[in-house]
C-alpha positions in Angstrom: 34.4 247.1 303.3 33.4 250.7 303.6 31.8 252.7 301.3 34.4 255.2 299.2 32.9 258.3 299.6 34.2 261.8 297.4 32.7 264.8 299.4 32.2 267.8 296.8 31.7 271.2 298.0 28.5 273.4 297.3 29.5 274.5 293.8 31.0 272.0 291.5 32.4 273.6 288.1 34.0 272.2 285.1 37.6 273.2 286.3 37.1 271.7 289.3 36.7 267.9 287.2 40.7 267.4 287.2 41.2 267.8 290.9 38.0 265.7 291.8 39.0 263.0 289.0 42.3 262.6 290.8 40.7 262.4 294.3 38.2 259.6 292.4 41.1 257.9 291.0 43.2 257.2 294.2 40.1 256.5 295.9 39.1 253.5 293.4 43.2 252.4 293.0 43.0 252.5 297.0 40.2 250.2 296.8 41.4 247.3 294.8 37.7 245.9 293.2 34.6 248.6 294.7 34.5 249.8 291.5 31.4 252.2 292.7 32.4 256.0 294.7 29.5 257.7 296.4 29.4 261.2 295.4 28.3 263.3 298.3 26.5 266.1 296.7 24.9 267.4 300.0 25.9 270.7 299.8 24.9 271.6 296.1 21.7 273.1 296.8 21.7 275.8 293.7 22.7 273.2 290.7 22.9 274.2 287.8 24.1 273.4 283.7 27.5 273.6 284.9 27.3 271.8 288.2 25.3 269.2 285.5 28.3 269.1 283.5 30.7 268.7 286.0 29.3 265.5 287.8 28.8 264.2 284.4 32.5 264.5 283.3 33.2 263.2 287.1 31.2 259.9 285.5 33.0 259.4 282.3 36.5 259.5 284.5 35.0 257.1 286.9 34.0 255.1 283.8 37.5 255.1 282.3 39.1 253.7 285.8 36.6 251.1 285.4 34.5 252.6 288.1 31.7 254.5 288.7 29.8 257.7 291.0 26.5 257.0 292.4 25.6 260.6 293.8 24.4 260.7 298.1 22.6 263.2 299.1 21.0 264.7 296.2 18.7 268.0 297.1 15.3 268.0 295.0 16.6 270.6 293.0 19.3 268.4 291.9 17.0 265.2 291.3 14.6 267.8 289.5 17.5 268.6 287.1 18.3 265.3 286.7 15.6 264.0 285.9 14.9 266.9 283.3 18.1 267.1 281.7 17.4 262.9 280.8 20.9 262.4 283.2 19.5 260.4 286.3 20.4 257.0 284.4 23.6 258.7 283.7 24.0 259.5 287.3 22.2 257.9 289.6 20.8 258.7 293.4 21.7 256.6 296.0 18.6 256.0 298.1 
């Protein structure tokens, strides 16, 4: 099978959880058992608290379909914040 990939765009916001939630949701109904999305962050070069808070709510809706968001493409800056913030376990880098 392939891999379910959810493309966000270079600023992620809060507001913009309930349309990506959907997009996750269909994607993980669509695929019977995955249970794992890769996130492509590529674009998010500038992250910041809100971008932080708005993957992190994209995990907890993954989480409640029984799923989950491993994040593809992470820029350093992103991994940096990550990794600060204590939310790489929370969402983890592909490699």
């Amino acid at each position: 099978m392939d891999a379910l990939v959810l493309v966000v765009g270079a600023s992620v916001r809060p507001a913009d959880v309930p349309l990506l939630a959907d997009r996750l949701g269909a994607l993980l109904r669509e695929s019977g058992d995955a249970g794992e999305v890769l996130c492509d962050v590529a674009a998010i070069t500038e992250p910041d608290g809100a971008t932080l808070d708005a993957l992190a709510r994209l995990q907890l809706a993954a989480q409640r379909l029984d799923g989950r968001i491993k994040l593809r493409g992470a820029h350093r800056r992103l991994r940096g914040l990550l990794i600060l913030t204590g939310l790489s376990e929370v969402l983890p880098v592909a490699e």
